[in-house]
ModelCIF file with pLDDT and N, C-alpha, C, O atoms, coordinates in Angstrom:
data_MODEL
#
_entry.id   MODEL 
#
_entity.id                         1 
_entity.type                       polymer 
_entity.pdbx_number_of_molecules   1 
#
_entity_poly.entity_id                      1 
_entity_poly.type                           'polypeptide(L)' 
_entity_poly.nstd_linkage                   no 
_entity_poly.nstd_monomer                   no 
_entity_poly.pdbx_seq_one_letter_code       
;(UNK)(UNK)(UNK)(UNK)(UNK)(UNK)(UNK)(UNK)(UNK)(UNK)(UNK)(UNK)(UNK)(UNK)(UNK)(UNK)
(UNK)(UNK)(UNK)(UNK)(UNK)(UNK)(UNK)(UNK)(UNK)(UNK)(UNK)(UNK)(UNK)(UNK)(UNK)(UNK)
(UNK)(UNK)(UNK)(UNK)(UNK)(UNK)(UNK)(UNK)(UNK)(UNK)(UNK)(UNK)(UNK)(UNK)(UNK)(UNK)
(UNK)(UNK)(UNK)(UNK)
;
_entity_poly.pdbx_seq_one_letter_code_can   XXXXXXXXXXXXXXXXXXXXXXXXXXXXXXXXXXXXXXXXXXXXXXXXXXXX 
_entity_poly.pdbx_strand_id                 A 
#
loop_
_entity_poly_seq.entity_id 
_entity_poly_seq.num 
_entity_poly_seq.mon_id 
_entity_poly_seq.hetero 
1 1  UNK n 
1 2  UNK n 
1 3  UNK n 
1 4  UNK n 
1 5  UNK n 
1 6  UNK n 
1 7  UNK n 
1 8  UNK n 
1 9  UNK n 
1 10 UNK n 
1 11 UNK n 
1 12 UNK n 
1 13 UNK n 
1 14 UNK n 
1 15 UNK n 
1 16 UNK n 
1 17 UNK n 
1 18 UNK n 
1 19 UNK n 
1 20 UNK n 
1 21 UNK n 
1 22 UNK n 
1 23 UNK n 
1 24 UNK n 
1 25 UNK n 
1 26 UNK n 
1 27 UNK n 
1 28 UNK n 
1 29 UNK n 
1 30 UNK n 
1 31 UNK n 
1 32 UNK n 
1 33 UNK n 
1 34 UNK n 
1 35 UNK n 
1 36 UNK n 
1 37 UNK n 
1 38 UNK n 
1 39 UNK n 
1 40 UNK n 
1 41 UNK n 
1 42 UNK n 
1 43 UNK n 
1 44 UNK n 
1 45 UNK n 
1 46 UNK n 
1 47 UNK n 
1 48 UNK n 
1 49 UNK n 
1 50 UNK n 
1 51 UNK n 
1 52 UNK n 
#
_struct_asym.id          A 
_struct_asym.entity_id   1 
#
loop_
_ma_qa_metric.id 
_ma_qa_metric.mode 
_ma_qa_metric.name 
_ma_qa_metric.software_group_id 
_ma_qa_metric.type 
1 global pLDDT . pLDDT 
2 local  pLDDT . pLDDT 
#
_ma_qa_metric_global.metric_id      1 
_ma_qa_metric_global.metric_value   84.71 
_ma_qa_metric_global.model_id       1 
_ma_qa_metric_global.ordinal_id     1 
#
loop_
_ma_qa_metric_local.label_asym_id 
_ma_qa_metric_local.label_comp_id 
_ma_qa_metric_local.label_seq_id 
_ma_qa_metric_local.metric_id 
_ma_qa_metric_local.metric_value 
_ma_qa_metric_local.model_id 
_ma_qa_metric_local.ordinal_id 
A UNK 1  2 65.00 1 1  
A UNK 2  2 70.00 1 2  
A UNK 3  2 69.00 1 3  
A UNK 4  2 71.00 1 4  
A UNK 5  2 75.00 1 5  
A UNK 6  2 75.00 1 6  
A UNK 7  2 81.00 1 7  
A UNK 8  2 84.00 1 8  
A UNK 9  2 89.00 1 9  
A UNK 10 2 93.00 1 10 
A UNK 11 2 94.00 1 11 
A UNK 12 2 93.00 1 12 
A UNK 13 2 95.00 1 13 
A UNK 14 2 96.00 1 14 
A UNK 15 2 96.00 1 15 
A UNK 16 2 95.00 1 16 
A UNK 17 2 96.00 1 17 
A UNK 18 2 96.00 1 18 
A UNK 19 2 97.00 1 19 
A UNK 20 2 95.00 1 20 
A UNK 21 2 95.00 1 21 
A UNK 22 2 95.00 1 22 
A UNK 23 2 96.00 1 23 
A UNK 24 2 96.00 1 24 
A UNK 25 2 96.00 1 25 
A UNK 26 2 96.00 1 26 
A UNK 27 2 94.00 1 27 
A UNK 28 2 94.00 1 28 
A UNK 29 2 93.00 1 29 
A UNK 30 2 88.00 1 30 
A UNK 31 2 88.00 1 31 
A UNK 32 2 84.00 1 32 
A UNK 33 2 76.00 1 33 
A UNK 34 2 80.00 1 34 
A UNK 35 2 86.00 1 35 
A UNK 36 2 85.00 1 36 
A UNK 37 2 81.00 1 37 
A UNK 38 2 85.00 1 38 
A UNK 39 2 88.00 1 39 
A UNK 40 2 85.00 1 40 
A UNK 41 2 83.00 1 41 
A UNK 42 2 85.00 1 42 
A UNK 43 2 88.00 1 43 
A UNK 44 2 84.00 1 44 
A UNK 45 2 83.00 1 45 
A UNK 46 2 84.00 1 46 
A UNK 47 2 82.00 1 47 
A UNK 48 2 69.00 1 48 
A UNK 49 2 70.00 1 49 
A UNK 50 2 62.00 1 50 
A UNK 51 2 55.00 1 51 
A UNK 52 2 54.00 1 52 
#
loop_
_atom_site.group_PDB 
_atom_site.id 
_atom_site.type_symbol 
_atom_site.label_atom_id 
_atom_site.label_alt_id 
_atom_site.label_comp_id 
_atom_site.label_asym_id 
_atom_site.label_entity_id 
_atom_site.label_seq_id 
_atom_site.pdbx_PDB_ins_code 
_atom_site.Cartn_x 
_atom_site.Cartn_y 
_atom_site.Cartn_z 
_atom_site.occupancy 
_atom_site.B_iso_or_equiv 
_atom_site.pdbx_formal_charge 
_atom_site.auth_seq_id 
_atom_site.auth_comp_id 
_atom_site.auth_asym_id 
_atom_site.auth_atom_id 
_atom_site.pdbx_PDB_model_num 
ATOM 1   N N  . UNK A 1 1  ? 0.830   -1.172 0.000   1.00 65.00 ? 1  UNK A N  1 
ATOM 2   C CA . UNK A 1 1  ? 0.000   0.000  0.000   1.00 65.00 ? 1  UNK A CA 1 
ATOM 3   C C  . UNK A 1 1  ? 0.879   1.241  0.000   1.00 65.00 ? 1  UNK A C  1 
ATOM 4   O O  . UNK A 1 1  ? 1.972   1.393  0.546   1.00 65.00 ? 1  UNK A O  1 
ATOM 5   N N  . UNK A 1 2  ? 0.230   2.022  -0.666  1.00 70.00 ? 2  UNK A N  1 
ATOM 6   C CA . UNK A 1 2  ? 0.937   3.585  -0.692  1.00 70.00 ? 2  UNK A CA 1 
ATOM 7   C C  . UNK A 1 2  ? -0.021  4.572  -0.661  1.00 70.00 ? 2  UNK A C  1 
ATOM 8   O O  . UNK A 1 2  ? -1.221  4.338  -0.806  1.00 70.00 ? 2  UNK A O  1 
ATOM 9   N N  . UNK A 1 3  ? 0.538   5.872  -0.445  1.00 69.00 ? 3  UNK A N  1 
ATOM 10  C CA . UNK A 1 3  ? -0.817  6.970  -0.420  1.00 69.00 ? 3  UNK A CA 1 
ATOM 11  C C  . UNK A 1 3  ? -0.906  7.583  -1.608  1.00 69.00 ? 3  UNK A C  1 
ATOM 12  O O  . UNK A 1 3  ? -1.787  8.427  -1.773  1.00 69.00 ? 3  UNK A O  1 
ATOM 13  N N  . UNK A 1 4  ? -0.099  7.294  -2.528  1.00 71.00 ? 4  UNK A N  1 
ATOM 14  C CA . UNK A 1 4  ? 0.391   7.901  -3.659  1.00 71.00 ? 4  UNK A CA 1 
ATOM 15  C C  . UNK A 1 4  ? 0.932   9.297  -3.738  1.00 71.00 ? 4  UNK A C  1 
ATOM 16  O O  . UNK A 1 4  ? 2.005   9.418  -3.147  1.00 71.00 ? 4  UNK A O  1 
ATOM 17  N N  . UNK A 1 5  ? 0.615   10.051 -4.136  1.00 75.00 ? 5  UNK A N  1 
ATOM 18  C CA . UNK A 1 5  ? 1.130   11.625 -4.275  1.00 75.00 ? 5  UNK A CA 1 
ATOM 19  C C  . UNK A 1 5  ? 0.822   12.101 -2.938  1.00 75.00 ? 5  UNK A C  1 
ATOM 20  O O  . UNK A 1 5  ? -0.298  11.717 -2.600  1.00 75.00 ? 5  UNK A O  1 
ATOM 21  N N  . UNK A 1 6  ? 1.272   12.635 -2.263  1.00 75.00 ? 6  UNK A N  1 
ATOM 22  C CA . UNK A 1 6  ? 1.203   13.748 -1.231  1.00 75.00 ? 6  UNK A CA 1 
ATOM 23  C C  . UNK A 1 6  ? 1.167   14.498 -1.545  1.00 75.00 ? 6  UNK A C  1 
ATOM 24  O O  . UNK A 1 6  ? 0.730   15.128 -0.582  1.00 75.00 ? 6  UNK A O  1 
ATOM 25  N N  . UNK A 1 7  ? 1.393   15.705 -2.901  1.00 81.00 ? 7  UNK A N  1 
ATOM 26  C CA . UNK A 1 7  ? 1.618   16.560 -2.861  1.00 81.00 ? 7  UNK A CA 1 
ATOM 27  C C  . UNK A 1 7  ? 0.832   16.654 -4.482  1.00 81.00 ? 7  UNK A C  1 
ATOM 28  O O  . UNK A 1 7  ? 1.045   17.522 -5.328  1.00 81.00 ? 7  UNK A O  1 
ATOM 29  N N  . UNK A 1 8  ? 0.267   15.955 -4.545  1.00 84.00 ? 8  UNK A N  1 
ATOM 30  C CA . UNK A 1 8  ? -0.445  15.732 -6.075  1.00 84.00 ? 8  UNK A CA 1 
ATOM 31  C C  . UNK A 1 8  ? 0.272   15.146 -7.125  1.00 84.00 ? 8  UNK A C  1 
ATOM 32  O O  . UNK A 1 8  ? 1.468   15.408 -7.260  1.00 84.00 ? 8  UNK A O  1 
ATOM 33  N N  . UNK A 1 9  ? -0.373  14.305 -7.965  1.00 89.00 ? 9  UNK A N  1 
ATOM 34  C CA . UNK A 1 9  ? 0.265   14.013 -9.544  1.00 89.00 ? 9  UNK A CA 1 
ATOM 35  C C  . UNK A 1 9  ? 0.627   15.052 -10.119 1.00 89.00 ? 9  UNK A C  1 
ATOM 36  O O  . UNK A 1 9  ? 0.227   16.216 -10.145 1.00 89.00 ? 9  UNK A O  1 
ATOM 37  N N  . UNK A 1 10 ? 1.389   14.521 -10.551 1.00 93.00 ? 10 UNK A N  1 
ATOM 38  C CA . UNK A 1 10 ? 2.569   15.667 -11.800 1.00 93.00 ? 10 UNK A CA 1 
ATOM 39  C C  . UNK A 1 10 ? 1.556   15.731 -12.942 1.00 93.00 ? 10 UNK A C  1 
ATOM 40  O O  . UNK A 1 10 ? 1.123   16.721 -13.533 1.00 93.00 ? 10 UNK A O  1 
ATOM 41  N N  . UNK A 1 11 ? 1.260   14.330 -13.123 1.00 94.00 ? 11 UNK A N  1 
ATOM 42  C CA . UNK A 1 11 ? -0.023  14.476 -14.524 1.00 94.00 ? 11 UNK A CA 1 
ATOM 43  C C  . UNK A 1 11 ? -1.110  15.142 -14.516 1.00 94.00 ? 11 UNK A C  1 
ATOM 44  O O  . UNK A 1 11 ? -1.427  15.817 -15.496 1.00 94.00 ? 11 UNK A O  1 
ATOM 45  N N  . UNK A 1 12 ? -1.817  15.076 -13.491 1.00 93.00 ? 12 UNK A N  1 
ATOM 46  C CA . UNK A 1 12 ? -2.954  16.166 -13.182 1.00 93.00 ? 12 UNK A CA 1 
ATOM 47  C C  . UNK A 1 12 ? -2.477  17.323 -13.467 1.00 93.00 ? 12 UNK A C  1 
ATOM 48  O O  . UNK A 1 12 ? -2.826  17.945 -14.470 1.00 93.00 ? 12 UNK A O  1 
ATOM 49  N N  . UNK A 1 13 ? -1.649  17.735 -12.643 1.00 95.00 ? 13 UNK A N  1 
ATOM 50  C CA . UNK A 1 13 ? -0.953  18.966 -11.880 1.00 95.00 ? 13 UNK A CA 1 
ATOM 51  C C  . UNK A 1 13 ? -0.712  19.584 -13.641 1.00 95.00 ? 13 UNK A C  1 
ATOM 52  O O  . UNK A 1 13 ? -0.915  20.781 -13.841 1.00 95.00 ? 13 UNK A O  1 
ATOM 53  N N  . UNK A 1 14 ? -0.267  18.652 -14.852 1.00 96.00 ? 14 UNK A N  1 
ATOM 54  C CA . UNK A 1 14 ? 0.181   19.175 -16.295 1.00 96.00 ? 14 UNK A CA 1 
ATOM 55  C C  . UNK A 1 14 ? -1.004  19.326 -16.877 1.00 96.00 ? 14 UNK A C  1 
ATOM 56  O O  . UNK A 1 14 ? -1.129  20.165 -17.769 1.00 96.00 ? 14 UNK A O  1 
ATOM 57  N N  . UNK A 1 15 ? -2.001  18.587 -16.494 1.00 96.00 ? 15 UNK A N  1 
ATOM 58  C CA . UNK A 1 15 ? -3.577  18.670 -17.370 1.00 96.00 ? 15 UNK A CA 1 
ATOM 59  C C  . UNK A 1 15 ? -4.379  19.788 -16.712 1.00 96.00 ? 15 UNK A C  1 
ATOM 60  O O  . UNK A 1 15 ? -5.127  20.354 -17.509 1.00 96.00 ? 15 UNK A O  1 
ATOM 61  N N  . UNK A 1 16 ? -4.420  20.289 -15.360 1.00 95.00 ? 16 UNK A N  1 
ATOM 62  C CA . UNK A 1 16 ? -4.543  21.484 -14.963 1.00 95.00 ? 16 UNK A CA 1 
ATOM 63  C C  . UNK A 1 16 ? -4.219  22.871 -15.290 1.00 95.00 ? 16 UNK A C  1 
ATOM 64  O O  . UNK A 1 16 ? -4.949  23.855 -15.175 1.00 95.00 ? 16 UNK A O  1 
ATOM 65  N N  . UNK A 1 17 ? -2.518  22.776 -15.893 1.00 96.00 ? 17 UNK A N  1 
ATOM 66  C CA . UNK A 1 17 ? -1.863  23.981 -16.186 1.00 96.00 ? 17 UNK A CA 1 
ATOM 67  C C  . UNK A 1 17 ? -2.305  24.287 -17.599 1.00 96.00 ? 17 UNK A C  1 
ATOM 68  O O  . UNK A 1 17 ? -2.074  25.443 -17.953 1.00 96.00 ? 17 UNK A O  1 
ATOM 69  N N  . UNK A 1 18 ? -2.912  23.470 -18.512 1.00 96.00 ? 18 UNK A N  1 
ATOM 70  C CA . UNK A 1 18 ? -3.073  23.273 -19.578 1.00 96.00 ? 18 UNK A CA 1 
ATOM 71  C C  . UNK A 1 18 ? -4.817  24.250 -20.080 1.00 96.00 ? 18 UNK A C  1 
ATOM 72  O O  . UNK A 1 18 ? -5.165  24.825 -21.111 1.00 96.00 ? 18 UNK A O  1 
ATOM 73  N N  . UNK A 1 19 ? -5.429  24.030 -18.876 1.00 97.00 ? 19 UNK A N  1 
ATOM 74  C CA . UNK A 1 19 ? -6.797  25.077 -18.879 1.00 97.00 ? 19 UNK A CA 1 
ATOM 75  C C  . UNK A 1 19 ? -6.376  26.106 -19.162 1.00 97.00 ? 19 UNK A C  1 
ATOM 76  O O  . UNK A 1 19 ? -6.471  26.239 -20.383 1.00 97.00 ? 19 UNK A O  1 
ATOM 77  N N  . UNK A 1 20 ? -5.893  27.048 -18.649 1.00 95.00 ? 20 UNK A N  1 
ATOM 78  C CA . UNK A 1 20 ? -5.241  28.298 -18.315 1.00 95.00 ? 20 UNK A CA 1 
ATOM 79  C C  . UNK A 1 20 ? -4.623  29.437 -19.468 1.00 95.00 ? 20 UNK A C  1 
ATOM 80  O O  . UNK A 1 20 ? -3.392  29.464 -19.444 1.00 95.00 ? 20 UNK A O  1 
ATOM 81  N N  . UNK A 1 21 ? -5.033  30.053 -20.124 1.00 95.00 ? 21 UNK A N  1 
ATOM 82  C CA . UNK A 1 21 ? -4.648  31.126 -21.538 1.00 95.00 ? 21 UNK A CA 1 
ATOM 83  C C  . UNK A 1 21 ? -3.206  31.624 -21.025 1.00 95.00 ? 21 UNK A C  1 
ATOM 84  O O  . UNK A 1 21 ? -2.757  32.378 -21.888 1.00 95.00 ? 21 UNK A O  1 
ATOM 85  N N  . UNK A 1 22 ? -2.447  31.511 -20.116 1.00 95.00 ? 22 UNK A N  1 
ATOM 86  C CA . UNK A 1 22 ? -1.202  31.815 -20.439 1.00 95.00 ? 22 UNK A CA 1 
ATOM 87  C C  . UNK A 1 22 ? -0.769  30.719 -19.190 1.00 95.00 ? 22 UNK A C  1 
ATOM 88  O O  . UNK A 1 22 ? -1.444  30.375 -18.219 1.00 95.00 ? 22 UNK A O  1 
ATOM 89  N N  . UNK A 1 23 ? 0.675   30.285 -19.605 1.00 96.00 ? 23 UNK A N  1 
ATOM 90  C CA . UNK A 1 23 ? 1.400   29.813 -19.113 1.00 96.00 ? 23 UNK A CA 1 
ATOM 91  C C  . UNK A 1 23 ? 1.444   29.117 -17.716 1.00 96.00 ? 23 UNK A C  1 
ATOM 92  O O  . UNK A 1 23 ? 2.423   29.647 -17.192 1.00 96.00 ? 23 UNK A O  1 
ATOM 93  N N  . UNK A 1 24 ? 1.095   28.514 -17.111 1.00 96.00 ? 24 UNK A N  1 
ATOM 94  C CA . UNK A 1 24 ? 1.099   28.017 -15.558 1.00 96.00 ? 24 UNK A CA 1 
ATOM 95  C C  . UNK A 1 24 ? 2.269   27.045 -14.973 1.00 96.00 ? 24 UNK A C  1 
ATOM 96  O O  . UNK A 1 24 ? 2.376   26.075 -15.724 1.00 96.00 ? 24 UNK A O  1 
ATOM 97  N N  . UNK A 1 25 ? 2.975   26.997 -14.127 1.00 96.00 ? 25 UNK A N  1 
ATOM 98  C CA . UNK A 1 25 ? 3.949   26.240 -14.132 1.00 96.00 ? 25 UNK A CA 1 
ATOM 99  C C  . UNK A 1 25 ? 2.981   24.946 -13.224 1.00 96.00 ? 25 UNK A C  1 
ATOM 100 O O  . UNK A 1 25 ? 2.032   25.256 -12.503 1.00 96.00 ? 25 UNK A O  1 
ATOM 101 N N  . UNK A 1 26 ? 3.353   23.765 -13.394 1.00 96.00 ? 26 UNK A N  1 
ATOM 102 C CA . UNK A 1 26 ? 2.394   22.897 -12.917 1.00 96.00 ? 26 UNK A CA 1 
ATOM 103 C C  . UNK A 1 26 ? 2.953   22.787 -11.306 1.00 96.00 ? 26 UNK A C  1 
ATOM 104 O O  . UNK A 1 26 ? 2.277   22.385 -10.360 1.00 96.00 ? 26 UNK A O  1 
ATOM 105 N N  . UNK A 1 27 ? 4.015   23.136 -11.264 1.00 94.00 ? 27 UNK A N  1 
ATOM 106 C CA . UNK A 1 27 ? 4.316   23.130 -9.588  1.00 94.00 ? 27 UNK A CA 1 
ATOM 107 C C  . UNK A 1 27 ? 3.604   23.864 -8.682  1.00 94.00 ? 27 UNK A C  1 
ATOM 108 O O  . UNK A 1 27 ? 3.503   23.598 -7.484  1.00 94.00 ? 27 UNK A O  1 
ATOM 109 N N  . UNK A 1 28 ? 3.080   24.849 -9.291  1.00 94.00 ? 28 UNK A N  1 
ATOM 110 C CA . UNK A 1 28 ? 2.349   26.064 -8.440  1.00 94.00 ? 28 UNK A CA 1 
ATOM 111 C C  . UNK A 1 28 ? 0.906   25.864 -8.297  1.00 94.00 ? 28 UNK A C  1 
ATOM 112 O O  . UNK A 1 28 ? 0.176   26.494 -7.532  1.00 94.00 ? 28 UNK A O  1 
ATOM 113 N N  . UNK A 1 29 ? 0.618   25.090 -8.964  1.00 93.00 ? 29 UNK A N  1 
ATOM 114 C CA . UNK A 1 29 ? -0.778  24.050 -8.547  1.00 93.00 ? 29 UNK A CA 1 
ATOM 115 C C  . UNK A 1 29 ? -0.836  23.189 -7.699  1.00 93.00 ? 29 UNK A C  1 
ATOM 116 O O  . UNK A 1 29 ? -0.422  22.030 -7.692  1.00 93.00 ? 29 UNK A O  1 
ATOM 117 N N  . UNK A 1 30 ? -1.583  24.025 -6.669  1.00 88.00 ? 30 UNK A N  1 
ATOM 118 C CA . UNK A 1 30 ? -1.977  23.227 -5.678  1.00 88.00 ? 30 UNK A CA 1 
ATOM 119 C C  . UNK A 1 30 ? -3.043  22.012 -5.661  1.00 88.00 ? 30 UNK A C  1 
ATOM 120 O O  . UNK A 1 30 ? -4.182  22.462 -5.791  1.00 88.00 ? 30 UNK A O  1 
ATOM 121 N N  . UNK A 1 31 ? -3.009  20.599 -5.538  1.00 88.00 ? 31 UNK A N  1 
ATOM 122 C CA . UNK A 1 31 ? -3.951  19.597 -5.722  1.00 88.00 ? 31 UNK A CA 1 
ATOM 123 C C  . UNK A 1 31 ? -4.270  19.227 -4.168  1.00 88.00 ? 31 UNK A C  1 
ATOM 124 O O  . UNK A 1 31 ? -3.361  19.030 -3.361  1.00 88.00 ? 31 UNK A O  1 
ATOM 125 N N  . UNK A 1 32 ? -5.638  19.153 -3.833  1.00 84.00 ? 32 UNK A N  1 
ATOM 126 C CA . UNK A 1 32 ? -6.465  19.254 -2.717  1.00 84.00 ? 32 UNK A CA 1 
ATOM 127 C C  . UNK A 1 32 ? -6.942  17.453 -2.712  1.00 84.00 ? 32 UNK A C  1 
ATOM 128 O O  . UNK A 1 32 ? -6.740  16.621 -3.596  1.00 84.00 ? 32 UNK A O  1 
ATOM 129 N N  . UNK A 1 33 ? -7.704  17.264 -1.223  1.00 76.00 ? 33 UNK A N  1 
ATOM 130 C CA . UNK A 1 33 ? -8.037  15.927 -1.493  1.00 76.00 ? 33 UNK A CA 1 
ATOM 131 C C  . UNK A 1 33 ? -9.575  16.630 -0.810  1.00 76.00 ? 33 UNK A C  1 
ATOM 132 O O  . UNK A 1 33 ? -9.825  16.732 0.391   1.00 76.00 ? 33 UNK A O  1 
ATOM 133 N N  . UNK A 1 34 ? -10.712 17.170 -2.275  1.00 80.00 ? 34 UNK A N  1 
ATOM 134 C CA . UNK A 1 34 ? -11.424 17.269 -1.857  1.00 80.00 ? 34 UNK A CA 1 
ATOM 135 C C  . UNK A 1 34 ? -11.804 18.790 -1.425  1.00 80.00 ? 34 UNK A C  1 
ATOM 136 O O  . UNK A 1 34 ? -10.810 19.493 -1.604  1.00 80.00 ? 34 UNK A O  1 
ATOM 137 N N  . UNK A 1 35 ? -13.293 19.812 -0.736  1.00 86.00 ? 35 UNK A N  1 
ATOM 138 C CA . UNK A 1 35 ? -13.661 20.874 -0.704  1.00 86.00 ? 35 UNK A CA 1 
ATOM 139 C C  . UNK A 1 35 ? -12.545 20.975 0.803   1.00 86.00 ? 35 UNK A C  1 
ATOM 140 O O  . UNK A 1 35 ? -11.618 21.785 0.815   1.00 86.00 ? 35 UNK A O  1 
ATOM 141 N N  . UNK A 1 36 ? -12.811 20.066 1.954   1.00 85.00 ? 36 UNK A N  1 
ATOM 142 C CA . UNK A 1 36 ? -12.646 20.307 3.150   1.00 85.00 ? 36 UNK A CA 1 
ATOM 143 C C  . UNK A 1 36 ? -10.789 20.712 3.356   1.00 85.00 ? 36 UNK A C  1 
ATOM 144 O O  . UNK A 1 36 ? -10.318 21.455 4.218   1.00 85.00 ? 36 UNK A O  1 
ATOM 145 N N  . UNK A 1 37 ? -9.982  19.919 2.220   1.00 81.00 ? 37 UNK A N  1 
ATOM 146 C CA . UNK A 1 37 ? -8.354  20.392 1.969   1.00 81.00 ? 37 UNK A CA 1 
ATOM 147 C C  . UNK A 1 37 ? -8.526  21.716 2.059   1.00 81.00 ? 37 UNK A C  1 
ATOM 148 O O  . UNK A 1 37 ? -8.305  22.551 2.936   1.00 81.00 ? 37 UNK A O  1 
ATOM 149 N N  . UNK A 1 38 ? -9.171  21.749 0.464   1.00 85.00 ? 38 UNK A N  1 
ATOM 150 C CA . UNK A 1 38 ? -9.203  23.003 0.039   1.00 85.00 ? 38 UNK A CA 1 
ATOM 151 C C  . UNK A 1 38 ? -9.231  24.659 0.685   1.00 85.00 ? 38 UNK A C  1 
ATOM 152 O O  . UNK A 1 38 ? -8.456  25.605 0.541   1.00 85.00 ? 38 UNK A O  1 
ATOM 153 N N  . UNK A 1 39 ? -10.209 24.528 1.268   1.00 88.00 ? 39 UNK A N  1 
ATOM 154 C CA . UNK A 1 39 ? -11.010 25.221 2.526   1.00 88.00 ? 39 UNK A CA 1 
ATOM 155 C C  . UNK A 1 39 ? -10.025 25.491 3.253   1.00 88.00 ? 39 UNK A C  1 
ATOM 156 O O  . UNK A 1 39 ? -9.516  26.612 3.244   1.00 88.00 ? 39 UNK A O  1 
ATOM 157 N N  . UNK A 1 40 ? -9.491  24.272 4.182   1.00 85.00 ? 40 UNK A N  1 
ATOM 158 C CA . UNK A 1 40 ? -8.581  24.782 4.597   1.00 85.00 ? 40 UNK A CA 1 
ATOM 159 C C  . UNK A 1 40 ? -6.757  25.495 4.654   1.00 85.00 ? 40 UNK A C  1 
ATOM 160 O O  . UNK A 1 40 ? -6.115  26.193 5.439   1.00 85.00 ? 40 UNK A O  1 
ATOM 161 N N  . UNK A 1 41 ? -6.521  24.860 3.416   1.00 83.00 ? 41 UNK A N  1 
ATOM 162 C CA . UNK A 1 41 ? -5.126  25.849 2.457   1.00 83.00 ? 41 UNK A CA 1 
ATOM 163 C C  . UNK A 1 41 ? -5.725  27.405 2.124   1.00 83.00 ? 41 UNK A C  1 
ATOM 164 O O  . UNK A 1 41 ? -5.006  28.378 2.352   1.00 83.00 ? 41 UNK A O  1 
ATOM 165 N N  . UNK A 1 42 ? -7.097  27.569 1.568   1.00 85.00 ? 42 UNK A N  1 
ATOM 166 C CA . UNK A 1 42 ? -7.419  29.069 1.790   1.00 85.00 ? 42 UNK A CA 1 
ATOM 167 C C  . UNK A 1 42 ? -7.377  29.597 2.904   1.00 85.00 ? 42 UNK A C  1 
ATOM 168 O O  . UNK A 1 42 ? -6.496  30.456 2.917   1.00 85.00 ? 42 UNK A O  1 
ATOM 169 N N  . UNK A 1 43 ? -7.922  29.503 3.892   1.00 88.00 ? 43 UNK A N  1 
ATOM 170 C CA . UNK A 1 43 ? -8.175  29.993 5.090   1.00 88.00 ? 43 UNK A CA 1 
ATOM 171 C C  . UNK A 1 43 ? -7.011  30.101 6.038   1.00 88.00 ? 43 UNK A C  1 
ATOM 172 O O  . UNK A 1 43 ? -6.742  31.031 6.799   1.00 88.00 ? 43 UNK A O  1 
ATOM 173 N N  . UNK A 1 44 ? -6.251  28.746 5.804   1.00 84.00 ? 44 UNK A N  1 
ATOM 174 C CA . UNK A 1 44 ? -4.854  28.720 6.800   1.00 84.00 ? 44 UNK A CA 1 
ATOM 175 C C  . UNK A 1 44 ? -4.263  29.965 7.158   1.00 84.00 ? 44 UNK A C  1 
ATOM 176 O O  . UNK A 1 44 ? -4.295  30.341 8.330   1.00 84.00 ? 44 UNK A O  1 
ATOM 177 N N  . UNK A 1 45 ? -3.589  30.811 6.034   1.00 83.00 ? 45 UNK A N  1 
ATOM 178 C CA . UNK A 1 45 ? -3.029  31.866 6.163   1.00 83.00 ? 45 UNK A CA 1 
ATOM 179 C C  . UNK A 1 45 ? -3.493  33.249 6.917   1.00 83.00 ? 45 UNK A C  1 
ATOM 180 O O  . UNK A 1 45 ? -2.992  34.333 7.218   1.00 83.00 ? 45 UNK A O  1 
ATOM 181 N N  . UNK A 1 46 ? -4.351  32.783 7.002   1.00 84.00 ? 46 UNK A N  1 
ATOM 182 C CA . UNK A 1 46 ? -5.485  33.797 7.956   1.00 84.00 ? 46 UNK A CA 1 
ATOM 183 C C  . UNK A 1 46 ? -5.642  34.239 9.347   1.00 84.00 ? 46 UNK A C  1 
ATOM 184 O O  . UNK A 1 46 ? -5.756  35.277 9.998   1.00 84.00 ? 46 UNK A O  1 
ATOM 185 N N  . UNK A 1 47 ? -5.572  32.358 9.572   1.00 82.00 ? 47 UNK A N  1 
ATOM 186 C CA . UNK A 1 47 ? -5.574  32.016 10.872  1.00 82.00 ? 47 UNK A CA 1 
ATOM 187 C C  . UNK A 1 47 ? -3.868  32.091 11.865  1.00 82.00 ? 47 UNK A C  1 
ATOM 188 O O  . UNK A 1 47 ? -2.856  31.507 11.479  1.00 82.00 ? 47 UNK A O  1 
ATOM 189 N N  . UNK A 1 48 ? -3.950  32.949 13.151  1.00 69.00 ? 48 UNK A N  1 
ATOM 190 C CA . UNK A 1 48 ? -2.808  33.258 13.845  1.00 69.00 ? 48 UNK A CA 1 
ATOM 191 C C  . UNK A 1 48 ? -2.876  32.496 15.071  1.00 69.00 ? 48 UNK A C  1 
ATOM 192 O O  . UNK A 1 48 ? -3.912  31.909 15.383  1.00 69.00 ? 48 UNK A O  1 
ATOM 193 N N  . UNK A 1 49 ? -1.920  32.472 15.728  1.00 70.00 ? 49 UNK A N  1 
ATOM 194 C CA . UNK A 1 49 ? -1.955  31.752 16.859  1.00 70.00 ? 49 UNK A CA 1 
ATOM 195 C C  . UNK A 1 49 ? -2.594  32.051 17.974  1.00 70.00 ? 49 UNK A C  1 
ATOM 196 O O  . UNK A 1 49 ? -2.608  31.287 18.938  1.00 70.00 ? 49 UNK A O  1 
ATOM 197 N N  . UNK A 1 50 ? -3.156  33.133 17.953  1.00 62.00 ? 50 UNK A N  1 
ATOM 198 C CA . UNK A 1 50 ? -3.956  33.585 18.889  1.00 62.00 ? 50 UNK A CA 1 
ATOM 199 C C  . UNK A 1 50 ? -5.542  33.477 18.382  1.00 62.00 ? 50 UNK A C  1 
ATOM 200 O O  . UNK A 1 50 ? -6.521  34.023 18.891  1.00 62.00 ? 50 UNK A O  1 
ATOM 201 N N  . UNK A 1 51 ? -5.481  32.543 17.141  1.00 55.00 ? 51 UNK A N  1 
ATOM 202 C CA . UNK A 1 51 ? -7.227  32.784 17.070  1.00 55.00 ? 51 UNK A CA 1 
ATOM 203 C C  . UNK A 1 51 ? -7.499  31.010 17.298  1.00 55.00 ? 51 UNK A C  1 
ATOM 204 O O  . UNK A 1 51 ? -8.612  30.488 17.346  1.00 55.00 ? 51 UNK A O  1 
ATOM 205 N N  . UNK A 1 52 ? -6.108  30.253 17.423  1.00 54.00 ? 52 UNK A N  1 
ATOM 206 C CA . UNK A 1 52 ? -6.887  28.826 17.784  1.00 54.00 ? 52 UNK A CA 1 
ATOM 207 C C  . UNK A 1 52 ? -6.730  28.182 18.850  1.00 54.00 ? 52 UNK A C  1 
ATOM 208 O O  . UNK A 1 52 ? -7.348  27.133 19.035  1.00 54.00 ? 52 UNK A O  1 
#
């Protein structure tokens, strides 16, 4: 067993950059597992140590 990507497929991550009208580097795509990842990689940066 493996978890596979941690950090997302490279292949996705190239079929993603590929939407996009100019240039995307596929590293800078972030791949989520799901709304609830997601949600929280937006929000993270938000949150300080004094709000948890």
């Amino acid at each position: 067993m493996n978890y596979g990507w941690i950090e997302g497929s490279p292949d996705f991550k190239a079929e993603v950059a590929k939407l996009y009208r100019r240039e995307v580097n596929p590293d800078h795509i972030l791949q989520t597992n799901g709304c609830t990842g997601a949600n929280l990689d937006a929000t993270w940066p938000w949150l300080s140590p004094a709000t948890m």
